[in-house]
Legacy VTK file of the C-alpha trace (Angstrom):
# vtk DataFile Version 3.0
C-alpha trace
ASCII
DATASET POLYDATA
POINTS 229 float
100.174 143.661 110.868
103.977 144.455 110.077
103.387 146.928 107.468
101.324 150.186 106.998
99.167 149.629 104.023
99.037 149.243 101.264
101.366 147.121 100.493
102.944 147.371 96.428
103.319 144.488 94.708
104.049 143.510 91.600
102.702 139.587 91.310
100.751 137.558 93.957
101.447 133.716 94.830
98.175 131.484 96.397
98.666 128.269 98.286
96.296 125.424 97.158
94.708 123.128 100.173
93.761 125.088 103.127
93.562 128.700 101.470
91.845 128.498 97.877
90.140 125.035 98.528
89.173 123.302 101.230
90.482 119.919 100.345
89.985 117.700 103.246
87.277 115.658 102.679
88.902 114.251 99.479
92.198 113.943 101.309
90.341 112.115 104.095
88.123 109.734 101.527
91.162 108.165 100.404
92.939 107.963 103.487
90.410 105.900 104.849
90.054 103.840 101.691
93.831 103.309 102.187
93.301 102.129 105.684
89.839 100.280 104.718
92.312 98.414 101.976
95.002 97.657 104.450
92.146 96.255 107.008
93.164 98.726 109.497
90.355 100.873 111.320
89.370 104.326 109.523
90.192 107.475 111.421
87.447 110.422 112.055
88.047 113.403 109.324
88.765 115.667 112.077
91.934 113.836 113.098
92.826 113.569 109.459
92.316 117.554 109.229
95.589 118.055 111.488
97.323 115.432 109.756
97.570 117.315 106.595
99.959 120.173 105.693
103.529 118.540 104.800
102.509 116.213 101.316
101.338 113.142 100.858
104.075 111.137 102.604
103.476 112.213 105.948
99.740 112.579 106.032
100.419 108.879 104.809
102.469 108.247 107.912
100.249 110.058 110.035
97.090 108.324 108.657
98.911 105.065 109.151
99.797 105.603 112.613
96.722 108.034 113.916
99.826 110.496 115.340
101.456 113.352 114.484
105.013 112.160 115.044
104.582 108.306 114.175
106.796 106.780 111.855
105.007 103.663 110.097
106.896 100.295 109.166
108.504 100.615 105.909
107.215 98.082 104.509
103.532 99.230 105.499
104.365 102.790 103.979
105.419 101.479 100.492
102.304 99.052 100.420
100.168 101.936 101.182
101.580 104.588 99.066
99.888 103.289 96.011
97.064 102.667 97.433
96.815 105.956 98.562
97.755 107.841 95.512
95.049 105.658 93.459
92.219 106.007 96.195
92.786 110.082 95.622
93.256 110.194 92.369
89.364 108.802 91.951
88.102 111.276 94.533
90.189 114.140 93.734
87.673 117.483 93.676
84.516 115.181 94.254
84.325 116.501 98.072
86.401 119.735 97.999
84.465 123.015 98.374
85.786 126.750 97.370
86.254 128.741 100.329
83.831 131.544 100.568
85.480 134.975 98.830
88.240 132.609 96.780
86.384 133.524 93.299
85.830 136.511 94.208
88.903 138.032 95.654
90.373 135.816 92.622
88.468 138.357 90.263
89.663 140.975 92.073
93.272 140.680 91.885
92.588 139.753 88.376
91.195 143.318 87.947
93.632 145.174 89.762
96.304 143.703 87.261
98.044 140.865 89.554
99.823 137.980 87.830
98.838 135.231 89.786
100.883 132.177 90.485
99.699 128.576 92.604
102.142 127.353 94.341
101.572 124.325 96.505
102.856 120.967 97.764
100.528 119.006 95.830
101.884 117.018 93.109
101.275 118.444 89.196
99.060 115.113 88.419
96.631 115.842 91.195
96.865 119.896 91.293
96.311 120.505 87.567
93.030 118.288 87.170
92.008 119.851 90.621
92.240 123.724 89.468
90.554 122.571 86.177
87.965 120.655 88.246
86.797 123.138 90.366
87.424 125.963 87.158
90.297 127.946 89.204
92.662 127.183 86.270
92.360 130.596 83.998
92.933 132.708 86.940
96.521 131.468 86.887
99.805 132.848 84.921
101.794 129.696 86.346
101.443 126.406 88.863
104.196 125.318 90.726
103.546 122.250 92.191
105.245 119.632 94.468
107.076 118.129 92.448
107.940 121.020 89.438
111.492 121.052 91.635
113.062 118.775 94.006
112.958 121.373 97.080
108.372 121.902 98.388
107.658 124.357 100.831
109.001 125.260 103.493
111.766 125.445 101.218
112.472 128.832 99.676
113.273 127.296 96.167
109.014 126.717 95.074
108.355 130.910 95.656
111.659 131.648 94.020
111.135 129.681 91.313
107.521 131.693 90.511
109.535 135.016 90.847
111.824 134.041 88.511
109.348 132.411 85.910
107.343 136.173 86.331
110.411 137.892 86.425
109.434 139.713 89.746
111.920 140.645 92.516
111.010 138.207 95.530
110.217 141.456 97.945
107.506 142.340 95.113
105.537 138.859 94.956
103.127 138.857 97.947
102.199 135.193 99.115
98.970 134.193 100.364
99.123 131.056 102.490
97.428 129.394 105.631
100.399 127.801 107.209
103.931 127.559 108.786
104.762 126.051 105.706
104.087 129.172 104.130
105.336 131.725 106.585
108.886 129.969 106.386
109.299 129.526 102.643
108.419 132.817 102.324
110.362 134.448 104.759
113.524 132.642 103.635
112.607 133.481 99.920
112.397 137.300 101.091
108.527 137.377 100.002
106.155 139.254 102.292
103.072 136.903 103.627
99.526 137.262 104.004
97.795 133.948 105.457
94.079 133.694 106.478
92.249 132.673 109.428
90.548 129.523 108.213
92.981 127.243 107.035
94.482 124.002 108.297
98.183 124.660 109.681
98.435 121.127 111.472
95.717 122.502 113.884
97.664 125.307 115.231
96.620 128.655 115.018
98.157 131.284 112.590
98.345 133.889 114.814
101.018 133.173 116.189
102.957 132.689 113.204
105.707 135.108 111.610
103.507 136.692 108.961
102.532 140.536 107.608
98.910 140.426 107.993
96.197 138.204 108.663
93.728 137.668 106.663
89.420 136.460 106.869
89.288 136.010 103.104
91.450 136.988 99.794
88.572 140.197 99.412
90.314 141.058 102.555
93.770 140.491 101.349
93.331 142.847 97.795
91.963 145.746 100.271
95.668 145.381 101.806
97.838 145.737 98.469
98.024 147.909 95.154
99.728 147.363 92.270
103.126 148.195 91.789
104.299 149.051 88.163
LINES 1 230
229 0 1 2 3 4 5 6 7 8 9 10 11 12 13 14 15 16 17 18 19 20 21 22 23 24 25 26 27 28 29 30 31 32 33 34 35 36 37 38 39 40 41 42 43 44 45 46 47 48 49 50 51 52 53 54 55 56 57 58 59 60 61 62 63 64 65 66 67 68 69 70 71 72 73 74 75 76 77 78 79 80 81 82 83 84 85 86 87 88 89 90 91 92 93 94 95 96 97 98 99 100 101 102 103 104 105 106 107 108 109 110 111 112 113 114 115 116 117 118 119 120 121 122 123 124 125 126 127 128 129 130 131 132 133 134 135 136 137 138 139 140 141 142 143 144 145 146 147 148 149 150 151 152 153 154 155 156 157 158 159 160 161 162 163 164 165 166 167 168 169 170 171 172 173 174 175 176 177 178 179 180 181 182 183 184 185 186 187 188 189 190 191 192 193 194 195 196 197 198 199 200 201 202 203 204 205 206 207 208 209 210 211 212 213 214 215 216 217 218 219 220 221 222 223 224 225 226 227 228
């Protein structure tokens, strides 16, 4: 932990997949309906886990490839891109699951006064009917999603964008997050960084990533911060 506690705060910013919901058994539905469309061989859902963390596109490439690294032909990408995206789009929330203490560290921060702010990588026309889907939506102020700017995570510009939009300093909007992804946008943005233990981060573990605390749940995370006025 890089901080005594508590930590004051003004505002609080949640990642999506991998820290409010666990999303991977929609993501790896369509994957494999992508692949079972393209007559190429589905891929176990535990590969597909560490494929996920950077967008669509490159669990795409990944999925198309079965590697971390692999580029696909790009002609084979833009066939299966559509594919993809419509294969999702009719699973999207069917398999996901809340992960335990979401709601109710959700209700929590809620009670303690936090504005709360989603910010993920996920594009608006699968993250809104997700949040409503699984009823997350009323806990949040604002959603910043993949594509609400041209720059996603790791990129500074998604976390500075939800300061400005709550009018809160960056070193006064905590973010909660489960990956690199999340440790770098917010460190560039000037945001401290909570992420929690049971997320996906490409398979590698969080501990060893440039973060404040660590984090079991987001109970554990409002027992670590007090509202700032």
């Amino acid at each position: 932990m890089k901080f005594t506690p508590p930590l004051y705060v003004k505002a609080v910013m949640i990642d999506l997949d991998g820290t409010l919901l666990d999303t991977i058994p929609d993501l790896a539905v369509a994957a494999n309906m992508m692949l079972t469309e393209l007559n190429m061989p589905v891929l176990p859902e535990s590969l597909i886990r560490n494929f996920v963390g950077k967008g669509i596109h490159n669990l795409i490439e990944r999925t198309l490839t079965g590697s971390m690294d692999g580029k696909p032909d790009a002609e084979l990408f833009q066939q299966a891109l559509p594919i993809y995206e419509r294969s999702y789009r009719a699973v999207n929330g069917k398999h996901t699951t809340i992960y335990p203490g979401v709601k109710e560290g959700l209700d929590l921060l809620r009670a303690q006064g936090f504005p709360l702010v989603c910010v993920t990588n996920k594009s608006e026309r699968f993250t809104l009917p997700l949040l409503d889907y699984v009823s997350l939506s009323r806990y949040f102020t604002t959603v910043v999603s993949g594509d609400t700017l041209p720059q996603k995570k790791p990129d500074p510009a998604p976390l500075l964008h939800a300061c400005s939009q709550l009018n809160v300093a960056p070193a006064e909007m905590l973010m909660i997050g489960d990956s690199l992804n999340d440790a770098q946008a917010a460190r560039s943005a000037g945001c401290p960084i909570f992420c929690v233990t049971y997320g996906y981060n490409e398979g590698h573990d969080v501990h060893t990533l440039d973060v404040d605390a660590i984090v079991a749940s987001l109970v554990d995370a409002t027992q670590l911060i007090i509202k700032k006025n």
